[in-house]
Structure formats: C-alpha cells, structure tokens
HTML snippet that shows the backbone in 3Dmol.js (N, CA, C, O; Angstrom):
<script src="https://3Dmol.org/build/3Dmol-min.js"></script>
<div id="view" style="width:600px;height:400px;position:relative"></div>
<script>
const pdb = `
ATOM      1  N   UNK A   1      -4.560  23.351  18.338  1.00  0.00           N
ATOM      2  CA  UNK A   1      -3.840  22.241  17.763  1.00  0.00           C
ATOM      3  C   UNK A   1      -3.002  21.593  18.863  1.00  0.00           C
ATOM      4  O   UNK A   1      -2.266  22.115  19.700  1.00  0.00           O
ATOM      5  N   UNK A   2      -3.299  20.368  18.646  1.00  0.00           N
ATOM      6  CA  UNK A   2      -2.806  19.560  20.007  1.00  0.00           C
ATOM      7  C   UNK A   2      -1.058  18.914  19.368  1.00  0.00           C
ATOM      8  O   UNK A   2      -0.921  19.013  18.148  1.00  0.00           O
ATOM      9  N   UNK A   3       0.002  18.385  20.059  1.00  0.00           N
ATOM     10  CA  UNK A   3       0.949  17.360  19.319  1.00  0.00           C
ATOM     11  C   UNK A   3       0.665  16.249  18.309  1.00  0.00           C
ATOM     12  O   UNK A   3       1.341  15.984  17.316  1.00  0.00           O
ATOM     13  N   UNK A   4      -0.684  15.516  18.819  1.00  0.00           N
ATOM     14  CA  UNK A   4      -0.966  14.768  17.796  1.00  0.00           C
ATOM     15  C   UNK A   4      -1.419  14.890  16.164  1.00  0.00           C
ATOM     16  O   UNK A   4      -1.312  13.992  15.329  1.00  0.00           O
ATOM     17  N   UNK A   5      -1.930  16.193  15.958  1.00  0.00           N
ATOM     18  CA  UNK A   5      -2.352  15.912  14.771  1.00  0.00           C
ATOM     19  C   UNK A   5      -0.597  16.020  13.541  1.00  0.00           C
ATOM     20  O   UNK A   5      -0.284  15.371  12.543  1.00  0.00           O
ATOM     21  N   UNK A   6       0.288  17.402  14.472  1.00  0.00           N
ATOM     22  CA  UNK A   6       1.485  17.273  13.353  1.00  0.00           C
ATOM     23  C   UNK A   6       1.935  15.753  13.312  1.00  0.00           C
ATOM     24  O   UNK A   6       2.280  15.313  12.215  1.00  0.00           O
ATOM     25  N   UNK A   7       1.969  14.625  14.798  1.00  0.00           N
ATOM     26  CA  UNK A   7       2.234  13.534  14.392  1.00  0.00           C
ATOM     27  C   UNK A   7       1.823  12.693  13.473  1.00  0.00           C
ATOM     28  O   UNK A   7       2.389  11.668  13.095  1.00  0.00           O
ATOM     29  N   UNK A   8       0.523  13.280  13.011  1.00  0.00           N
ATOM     30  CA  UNK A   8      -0.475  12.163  12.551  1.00  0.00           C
ATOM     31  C   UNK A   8      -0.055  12.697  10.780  1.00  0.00           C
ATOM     32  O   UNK A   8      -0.119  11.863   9.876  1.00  0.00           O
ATOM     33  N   UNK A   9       0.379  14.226  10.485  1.00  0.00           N
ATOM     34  CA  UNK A   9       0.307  14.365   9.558  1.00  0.00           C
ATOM     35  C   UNK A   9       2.418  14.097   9.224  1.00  0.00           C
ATOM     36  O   UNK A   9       2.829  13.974   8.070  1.00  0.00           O
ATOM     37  N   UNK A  10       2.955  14.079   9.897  1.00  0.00           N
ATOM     38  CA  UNK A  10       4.161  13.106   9.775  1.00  0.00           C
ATOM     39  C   UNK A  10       4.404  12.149   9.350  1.00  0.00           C
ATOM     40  O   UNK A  10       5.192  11.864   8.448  1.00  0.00           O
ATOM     41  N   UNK A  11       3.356  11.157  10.319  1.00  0.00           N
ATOM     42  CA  UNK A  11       3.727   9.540   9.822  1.00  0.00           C
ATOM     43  C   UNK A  11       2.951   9.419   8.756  1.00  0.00           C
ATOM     44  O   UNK A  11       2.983   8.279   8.293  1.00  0.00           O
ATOM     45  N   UNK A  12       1.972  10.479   7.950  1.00  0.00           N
ATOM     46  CA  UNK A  12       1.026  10.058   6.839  1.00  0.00           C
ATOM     47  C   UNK A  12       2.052  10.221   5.415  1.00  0.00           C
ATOM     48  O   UNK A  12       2.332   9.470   4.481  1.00  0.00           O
ATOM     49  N   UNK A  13       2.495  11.844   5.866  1.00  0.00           N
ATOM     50  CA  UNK A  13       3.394  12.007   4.483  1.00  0.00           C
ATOM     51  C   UNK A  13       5.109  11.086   4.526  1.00  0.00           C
ATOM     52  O   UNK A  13       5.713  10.678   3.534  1.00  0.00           O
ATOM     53  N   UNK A  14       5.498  10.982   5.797  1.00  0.00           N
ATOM     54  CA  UNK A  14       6.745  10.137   5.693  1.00  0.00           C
ATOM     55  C   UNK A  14       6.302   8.725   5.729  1.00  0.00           C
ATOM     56  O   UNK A  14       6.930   8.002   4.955  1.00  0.00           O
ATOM     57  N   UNK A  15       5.299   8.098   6.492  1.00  0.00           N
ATOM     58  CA  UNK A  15       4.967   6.602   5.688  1.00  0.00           C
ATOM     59  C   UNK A  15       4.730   6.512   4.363  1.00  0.00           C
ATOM     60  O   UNK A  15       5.534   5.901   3.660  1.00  0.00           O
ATOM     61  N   UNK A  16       3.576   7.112   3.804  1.00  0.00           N
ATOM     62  CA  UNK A  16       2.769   6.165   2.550  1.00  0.00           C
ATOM     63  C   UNK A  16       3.550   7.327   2.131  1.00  0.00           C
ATOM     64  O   UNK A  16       3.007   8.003   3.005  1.00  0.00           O
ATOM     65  N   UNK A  17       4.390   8.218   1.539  1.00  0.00           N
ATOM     66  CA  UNK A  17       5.040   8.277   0.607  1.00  0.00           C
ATOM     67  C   UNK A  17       5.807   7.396  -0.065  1.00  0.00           C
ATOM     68  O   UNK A  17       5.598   7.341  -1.277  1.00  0.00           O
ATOM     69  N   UNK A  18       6.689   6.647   0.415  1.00  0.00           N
ATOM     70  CA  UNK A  18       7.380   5.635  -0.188  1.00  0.00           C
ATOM     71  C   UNK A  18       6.309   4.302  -0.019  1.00  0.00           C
ATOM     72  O   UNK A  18       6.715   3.142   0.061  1.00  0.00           O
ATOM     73  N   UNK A  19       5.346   4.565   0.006  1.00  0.00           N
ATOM     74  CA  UNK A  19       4.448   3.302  -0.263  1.00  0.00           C
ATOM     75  C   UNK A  19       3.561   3.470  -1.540  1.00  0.00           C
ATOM     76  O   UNK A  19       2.867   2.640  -2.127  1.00  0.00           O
ATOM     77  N   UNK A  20       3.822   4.966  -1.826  1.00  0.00           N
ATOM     78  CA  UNK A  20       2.670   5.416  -3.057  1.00  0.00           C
ATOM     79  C   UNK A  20       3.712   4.663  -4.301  1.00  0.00           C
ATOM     80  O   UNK A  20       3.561   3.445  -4.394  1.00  0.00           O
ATOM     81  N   UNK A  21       4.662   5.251  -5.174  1.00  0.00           N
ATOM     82  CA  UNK A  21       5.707   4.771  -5.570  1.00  0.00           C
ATOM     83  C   UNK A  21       5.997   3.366  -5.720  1.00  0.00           C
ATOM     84  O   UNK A  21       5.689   2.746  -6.739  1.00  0.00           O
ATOM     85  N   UNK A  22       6.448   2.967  -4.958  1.00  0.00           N
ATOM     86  CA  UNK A  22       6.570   1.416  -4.905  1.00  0.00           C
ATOM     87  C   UNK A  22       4.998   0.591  -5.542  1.00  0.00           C
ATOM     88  O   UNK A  22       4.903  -0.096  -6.559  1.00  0.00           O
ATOM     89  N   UNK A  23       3.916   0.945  -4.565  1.00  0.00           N
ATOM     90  CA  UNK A  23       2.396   0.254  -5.475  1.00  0.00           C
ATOM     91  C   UNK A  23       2.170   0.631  -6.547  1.00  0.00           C
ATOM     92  O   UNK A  23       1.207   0.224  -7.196  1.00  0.00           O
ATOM     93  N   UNK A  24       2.893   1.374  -6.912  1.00  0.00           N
ATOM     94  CA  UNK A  24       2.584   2.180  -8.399  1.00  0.00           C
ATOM     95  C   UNK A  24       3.612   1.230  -9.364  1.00  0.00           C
ATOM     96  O   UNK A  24       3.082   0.961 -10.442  1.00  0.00           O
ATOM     97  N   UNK A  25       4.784   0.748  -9.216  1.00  0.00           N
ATOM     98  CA  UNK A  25       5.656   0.750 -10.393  1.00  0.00           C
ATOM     99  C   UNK A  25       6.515  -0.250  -9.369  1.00  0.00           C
ATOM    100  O   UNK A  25       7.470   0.448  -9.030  1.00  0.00           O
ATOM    101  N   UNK A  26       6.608  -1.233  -8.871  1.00  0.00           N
ATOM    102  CA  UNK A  26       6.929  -2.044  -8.216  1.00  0.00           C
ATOM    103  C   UNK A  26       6.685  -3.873  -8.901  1.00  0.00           C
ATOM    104  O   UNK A  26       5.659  -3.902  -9.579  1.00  0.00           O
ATOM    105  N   UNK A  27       7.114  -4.712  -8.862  1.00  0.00           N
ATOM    106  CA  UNK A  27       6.912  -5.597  -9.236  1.00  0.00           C
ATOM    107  C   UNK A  27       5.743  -6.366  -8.147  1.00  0.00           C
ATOM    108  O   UNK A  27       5.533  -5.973  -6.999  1.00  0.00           O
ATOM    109  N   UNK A  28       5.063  -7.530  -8.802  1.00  0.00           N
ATOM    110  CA  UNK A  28       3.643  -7.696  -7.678  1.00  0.00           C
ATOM    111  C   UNK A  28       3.961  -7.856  -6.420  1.00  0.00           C
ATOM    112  O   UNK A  28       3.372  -7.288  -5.500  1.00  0.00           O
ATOM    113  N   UNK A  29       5.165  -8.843  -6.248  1.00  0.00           N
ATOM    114  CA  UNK A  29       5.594  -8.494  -4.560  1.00  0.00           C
ATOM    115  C   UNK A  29       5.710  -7.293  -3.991  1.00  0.00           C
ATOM    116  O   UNK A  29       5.088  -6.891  -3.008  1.00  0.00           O
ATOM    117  N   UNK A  30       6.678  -6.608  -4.749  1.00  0.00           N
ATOM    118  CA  UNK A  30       6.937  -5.467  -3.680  1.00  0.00           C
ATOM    119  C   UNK A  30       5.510  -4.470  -3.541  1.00  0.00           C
ATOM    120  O   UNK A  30       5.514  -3.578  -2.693  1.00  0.00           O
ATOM    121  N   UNK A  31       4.275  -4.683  -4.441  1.00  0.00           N
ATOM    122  CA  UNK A  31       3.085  -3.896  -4.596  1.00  0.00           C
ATOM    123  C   UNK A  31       2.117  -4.301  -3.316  1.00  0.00           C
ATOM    124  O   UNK A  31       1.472  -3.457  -2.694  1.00  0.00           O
ATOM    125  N   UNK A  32       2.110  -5.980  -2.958  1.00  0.00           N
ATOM    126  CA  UNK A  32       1.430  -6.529  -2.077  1.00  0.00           C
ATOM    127  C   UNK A  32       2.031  -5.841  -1.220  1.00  0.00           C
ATOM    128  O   UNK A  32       1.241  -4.946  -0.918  1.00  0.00           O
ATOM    129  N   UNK A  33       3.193  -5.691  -0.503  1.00  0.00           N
ATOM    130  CA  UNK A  33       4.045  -5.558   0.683  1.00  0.00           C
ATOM    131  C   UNK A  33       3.789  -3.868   0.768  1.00  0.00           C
ATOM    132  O   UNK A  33       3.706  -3.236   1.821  1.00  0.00           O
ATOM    133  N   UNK A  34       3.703  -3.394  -0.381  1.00  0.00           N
ATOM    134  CA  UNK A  34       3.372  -1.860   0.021  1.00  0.00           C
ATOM    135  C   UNK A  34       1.860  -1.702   0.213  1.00  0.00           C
ATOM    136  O   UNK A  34       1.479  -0.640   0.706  1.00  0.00           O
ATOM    137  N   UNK A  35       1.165  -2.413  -0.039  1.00  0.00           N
ATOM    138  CA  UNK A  35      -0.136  -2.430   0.278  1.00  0.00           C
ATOM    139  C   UNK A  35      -0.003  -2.704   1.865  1.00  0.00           C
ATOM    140  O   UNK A  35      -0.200  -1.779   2.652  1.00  0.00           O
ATOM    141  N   UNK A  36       0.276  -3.770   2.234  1.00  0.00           N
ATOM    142  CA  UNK A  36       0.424  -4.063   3.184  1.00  0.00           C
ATOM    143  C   UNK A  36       0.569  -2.965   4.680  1.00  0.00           C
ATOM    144  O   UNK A  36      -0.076  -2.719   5.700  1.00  0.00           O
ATOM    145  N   UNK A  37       2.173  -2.439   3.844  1.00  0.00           N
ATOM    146  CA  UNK A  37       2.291  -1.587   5.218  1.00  0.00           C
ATOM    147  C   UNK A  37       1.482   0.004   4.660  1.00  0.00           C
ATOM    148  O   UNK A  37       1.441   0.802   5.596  1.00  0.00           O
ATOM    149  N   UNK A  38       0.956   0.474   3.544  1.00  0.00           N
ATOM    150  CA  UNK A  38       0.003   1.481   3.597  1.00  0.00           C
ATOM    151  C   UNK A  38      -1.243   1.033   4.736  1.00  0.00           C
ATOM    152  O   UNK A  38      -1.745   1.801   5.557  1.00  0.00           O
ATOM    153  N   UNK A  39      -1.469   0.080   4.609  1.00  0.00           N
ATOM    154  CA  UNK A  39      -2.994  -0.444   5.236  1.00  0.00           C
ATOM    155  C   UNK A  39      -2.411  -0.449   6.964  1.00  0.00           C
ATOM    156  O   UNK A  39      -3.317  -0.151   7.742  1.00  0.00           O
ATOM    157  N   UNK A  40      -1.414  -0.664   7.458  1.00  0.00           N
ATOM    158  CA  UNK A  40      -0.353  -0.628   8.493  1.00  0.00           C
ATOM    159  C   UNK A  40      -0.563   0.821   8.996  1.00  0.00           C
ATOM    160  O   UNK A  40      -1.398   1.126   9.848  1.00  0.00           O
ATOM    161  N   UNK A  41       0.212   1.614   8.430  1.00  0.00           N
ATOM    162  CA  UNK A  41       0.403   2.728   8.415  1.00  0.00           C
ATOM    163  C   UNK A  41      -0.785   4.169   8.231  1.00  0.00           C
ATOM    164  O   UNK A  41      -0.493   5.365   8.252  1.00  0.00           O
ATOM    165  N   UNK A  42      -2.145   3.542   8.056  1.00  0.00           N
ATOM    166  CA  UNK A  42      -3.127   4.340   7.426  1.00  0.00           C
ATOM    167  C   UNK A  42      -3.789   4.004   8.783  1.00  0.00           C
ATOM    168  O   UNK A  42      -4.418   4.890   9.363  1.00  0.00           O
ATOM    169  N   UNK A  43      -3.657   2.540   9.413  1.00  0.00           N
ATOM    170  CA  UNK A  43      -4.594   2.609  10.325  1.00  0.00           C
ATOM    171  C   UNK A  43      -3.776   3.657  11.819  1.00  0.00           C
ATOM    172  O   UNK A  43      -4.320   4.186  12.789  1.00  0.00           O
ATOM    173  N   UNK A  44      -2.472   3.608  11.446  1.00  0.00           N
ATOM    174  CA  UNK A  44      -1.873   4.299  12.946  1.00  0.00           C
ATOM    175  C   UNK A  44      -2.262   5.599  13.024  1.00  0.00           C
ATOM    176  O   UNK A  44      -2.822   6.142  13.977  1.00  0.00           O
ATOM    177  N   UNK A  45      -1.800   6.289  11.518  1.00  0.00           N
ATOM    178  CA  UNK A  45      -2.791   7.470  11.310  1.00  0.00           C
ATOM    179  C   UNK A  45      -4.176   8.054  11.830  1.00  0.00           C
ATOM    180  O   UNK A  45      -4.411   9.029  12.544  1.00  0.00           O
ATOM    181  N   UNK A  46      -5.146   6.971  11.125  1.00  0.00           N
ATOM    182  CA  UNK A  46      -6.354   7.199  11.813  1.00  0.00           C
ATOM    183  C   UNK A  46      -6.375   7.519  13.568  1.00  0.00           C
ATOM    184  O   UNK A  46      -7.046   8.418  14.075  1.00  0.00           O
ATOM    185  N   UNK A  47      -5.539   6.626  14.285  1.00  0.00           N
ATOM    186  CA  UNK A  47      -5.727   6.621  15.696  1.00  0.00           C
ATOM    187  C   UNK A  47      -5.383   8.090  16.095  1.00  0.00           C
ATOM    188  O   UNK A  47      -6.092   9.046  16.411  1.00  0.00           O
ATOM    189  N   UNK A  48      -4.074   7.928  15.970  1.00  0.00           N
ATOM    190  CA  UNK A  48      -3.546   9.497  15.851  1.00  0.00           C
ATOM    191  C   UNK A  48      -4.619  10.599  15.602  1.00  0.00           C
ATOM    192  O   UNK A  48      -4.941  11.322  16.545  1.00  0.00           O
ATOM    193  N   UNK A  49      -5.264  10.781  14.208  1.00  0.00           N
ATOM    194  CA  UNK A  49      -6.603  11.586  14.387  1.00  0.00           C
ATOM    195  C   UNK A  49      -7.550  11.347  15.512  1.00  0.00           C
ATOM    196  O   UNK A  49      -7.970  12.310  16.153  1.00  0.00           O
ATOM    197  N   UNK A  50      -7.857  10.326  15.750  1.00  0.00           N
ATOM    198  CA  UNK A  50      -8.715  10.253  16.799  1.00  0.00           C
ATOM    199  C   UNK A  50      -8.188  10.498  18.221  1.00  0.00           C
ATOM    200  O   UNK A  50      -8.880  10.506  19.239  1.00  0.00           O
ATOM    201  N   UNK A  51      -6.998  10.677  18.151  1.00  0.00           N
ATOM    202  CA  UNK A  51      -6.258  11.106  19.678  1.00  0.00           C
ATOM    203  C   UNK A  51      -6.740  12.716  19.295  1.00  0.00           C
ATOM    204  O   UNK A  51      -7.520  13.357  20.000  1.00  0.00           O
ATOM    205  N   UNK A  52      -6.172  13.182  18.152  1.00  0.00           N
ATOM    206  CA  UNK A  52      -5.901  14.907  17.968  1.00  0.00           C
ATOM    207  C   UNK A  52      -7.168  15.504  17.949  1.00  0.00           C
ATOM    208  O   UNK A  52      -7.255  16.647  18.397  1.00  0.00           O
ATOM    209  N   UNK A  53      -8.409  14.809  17.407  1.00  0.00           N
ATOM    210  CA  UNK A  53      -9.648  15.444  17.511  1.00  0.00           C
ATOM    211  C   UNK A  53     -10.359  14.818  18.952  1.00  0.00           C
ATOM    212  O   UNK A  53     -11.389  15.355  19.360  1.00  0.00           O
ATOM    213  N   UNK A  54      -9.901  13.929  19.527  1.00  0.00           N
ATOM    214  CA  UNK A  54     -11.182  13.987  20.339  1.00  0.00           C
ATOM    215  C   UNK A  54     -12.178  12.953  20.283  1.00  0.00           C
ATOM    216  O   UNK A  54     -12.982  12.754  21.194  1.00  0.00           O
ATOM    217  N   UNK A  55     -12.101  11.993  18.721  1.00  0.00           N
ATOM    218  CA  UNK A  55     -13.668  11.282  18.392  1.00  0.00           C
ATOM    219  C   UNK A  55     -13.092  10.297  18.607  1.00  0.00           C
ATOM    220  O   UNK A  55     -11.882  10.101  18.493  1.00  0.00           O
ATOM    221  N   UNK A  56     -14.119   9.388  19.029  1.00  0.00           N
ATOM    222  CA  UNK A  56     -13.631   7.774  19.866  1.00  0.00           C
ATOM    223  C   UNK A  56     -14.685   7.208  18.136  1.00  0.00           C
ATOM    224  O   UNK A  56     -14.530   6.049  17.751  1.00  0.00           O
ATOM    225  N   UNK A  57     -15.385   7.913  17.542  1.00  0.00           N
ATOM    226  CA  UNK A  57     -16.313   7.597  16.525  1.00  0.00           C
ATOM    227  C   UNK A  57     -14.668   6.935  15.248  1.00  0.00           C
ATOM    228  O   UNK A  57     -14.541   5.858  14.664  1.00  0.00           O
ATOM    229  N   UNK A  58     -13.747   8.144  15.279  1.00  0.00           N
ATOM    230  CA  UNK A  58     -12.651   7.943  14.452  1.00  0.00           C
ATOM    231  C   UNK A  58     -12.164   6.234  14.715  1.00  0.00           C
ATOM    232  O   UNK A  58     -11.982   5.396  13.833  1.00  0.00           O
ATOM    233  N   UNK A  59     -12.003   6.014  16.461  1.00  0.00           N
ATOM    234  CA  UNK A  59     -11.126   4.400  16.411  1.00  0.00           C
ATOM    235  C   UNK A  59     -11.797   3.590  15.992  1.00  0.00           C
ATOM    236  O   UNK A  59     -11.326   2.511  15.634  1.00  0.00           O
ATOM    237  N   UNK A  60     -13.149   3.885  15.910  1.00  0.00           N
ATOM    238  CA  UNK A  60     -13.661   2.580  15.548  1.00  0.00           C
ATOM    239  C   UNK A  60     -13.338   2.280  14.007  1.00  0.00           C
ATOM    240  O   UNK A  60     -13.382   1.066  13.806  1.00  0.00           O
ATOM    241  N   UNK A  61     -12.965   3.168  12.628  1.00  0.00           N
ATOM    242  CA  UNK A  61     -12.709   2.611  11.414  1.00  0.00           C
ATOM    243  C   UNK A  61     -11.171   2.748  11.591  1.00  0.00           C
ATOM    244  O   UNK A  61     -10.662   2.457  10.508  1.00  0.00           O
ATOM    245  N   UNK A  62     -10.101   3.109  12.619  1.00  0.00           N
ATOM    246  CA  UNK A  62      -9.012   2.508  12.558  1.00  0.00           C
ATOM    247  C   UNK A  62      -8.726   1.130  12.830  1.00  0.00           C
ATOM    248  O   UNK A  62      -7.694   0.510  12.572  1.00  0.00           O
ATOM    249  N   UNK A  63      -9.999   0.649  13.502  1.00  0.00           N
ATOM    250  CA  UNK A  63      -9.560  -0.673  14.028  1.00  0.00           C
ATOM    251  C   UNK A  63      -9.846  -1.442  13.288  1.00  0.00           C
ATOM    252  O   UNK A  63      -9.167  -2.451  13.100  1.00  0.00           O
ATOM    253  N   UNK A  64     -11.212  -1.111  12.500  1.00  0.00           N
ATOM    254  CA  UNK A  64     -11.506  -1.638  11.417  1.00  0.00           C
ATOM    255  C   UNK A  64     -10.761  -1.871  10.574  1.00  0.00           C
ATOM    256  O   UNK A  64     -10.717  -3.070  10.300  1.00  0.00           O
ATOM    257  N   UNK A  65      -9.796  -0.924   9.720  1.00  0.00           N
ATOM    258  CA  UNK A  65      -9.109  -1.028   8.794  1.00  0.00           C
ATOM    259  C   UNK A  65      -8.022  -2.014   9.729  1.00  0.00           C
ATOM    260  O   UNK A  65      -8.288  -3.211   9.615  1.00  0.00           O
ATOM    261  N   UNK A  66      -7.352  -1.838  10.242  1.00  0.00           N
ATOM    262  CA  UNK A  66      -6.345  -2.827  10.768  1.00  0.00           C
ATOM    263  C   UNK A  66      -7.021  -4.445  11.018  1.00  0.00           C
ATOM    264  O   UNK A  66      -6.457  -5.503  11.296  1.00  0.00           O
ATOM    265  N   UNK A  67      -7.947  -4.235  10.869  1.00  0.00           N
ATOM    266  CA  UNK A  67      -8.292  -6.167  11.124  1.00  0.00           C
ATOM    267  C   UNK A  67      -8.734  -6.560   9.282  1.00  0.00           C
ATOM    268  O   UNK A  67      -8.616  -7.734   8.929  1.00  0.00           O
ATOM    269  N   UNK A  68      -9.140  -5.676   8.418  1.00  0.00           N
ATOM    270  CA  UNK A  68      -9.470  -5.873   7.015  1.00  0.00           C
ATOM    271  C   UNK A  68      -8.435  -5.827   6.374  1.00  0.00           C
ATOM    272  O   UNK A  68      -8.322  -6.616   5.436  1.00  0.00           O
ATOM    273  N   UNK A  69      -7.243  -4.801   6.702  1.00  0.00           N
ATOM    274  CA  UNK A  69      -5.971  -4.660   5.653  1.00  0.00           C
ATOM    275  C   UNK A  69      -5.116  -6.229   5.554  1.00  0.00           C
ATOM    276  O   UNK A  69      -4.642  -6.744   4.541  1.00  0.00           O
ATOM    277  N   UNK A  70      -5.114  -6.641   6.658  1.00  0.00           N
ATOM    278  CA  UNK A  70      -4.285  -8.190   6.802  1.00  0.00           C
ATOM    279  C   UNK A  70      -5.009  -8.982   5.577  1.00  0.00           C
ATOM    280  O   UNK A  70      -4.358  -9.222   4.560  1.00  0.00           O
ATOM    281  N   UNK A  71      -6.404  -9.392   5.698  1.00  0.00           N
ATOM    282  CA  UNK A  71      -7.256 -10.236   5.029  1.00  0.00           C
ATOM    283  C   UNK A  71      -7.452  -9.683   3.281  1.00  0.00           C
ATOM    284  O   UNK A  71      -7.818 -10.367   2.325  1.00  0.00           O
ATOM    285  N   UNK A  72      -7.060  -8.212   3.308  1.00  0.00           N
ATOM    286  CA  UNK A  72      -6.738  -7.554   1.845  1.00  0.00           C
ATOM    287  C   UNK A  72      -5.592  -8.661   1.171  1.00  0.00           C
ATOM    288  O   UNK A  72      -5.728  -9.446   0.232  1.00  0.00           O
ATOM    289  N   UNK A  73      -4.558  -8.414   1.947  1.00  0.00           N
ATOM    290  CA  UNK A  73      -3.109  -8.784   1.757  1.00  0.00           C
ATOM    291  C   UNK A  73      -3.042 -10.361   1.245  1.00  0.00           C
ATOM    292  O   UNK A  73      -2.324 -10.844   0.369  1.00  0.00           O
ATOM    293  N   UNK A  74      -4.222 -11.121   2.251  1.00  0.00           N
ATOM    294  CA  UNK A  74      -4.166 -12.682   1.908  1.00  0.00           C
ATOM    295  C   UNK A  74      -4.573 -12.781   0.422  1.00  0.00           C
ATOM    296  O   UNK A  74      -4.060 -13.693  -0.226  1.00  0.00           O
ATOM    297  N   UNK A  75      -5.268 -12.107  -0.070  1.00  0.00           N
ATOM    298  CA  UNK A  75      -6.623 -12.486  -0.995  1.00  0.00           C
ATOM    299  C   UNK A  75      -5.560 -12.226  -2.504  1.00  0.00           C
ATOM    300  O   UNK A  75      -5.660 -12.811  -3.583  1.00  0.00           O
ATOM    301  N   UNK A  76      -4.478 -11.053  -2.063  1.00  0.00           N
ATOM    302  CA  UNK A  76      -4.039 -10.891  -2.966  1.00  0.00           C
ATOM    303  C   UNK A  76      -3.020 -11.618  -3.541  1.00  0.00           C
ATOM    304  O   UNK A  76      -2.907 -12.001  -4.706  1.00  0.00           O
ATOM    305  N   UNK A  77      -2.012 -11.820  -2.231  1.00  0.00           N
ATOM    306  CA  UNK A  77      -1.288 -13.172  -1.770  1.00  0.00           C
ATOM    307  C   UNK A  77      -1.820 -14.368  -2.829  1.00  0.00           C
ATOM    308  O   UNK A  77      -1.085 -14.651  -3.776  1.00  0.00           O
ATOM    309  N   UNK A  78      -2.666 -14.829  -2.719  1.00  0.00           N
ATOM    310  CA  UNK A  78      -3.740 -16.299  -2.844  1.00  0.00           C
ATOM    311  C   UNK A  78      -3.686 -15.917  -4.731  1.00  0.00           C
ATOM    312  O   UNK A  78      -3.399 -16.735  -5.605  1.00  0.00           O
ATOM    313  N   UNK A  79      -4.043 -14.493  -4.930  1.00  0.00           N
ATOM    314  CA  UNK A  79      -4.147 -14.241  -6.803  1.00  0.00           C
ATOM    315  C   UNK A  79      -2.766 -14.581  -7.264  1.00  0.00           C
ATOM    316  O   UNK A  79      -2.481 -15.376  -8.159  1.00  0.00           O
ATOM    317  N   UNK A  80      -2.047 -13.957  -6.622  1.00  0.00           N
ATOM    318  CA  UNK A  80      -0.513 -14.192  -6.998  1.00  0.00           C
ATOM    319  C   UNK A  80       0.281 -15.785  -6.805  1.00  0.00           C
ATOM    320  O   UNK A  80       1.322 -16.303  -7.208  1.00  0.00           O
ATOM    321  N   UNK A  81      -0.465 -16.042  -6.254  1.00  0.00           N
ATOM    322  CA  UNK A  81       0.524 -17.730  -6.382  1.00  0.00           C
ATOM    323  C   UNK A  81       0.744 -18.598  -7.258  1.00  0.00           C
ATOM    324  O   UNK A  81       1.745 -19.287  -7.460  1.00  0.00           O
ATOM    325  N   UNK A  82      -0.683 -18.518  -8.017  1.00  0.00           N
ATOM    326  CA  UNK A  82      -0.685 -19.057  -9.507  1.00  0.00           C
ATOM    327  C   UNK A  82       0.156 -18.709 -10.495  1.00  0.00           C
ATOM    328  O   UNK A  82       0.451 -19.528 -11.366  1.00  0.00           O
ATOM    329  N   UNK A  83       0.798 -17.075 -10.487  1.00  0.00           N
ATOM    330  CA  UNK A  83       1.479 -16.783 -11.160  1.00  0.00           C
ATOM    331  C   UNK A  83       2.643 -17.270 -11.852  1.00  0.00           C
ATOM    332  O   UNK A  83       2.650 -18.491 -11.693  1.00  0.00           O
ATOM    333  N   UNK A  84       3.503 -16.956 -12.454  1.00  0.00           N
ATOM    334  CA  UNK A  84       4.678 -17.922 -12.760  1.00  0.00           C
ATOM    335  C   UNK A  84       5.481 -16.736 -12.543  1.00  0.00           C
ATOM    336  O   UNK A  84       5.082 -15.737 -13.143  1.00  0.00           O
ATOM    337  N   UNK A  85       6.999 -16.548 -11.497  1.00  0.00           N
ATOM    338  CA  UNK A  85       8.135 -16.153 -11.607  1.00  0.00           C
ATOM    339  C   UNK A  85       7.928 -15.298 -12.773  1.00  0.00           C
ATOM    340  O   UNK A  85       7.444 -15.641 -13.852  1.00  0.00           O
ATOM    341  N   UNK A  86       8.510 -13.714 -12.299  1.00  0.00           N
ATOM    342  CA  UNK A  86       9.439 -13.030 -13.330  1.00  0.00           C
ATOM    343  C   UNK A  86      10.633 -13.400 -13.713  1.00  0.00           C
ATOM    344  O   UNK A  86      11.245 -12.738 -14.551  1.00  0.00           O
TER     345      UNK A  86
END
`;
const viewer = $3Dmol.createViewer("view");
viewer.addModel(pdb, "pdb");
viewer.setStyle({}, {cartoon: {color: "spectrum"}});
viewer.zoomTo();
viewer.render();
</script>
C-alpha cells in the first residue's frame, strides 16, 4: 500500500459525504451544485487510484468523467430554468 490510495480513500469519504445528503434532500440548486462538485471530486479520486495502482487504463475514465460532469451540470442547469422560484 502506497500514500495514495489512504488519500484517495480520504477525499472519497470526506468529499462526497456531504455531497450524498445535500443531493438527496437539498432544494434543486443546492442538488445541481452537489452534483457538480461529486462529479469534481469523483474524478480527483479516480486519479488518485490510478496514481495508487499503477493503471494509466484508470486516467483515462478520470478524465473522462471530468470533461462529461461539467456538460451533466449544463443540461440540468437548462431543465431548471423554466422552473418558477420556491
């Protein structure tokens, strides 16, 4: 076991913990914005695994997810505008 993987399993349970919560029972803003930084935070993770194991196979769906999570965020953004104010 190398430093990276306890990092990787750090920033997983101290990030998206308070991101699980909030997308769960959050009003639609604060749900987008936790989407947001889960998709943030999931891709740093991934790298992190791919530092701690070794697989260059791993960066390639961290990078992935970091160029798709933004374009998640718009789409949802774009549903919500129509909305009317709570």
């Amino acid at each position: 076991m190398n430093a990276w993987l306890p990092a990787a399993a750090v920033l997983a349970l101290g990030g998206l913990g308070p991101c699980l919560p909030t997308g769960l029972r959050g009003t639609p803003e604060q749900r987008v914005a936790a989407l947001n930084l889960a998709g943030t935070i999931t891709s740093a993770v991934l790298l992190l695994l791919a530092q701690g194991f070794a697989r260059t196979s791993y960066t390639d769906v961290a990078l992935d997810l970091a160029v798709l999570a933004p374009a998640g965020t718009l789409v949802f953004t774009r549903l919500l505008a129509g909305r009317k104010p709570r």
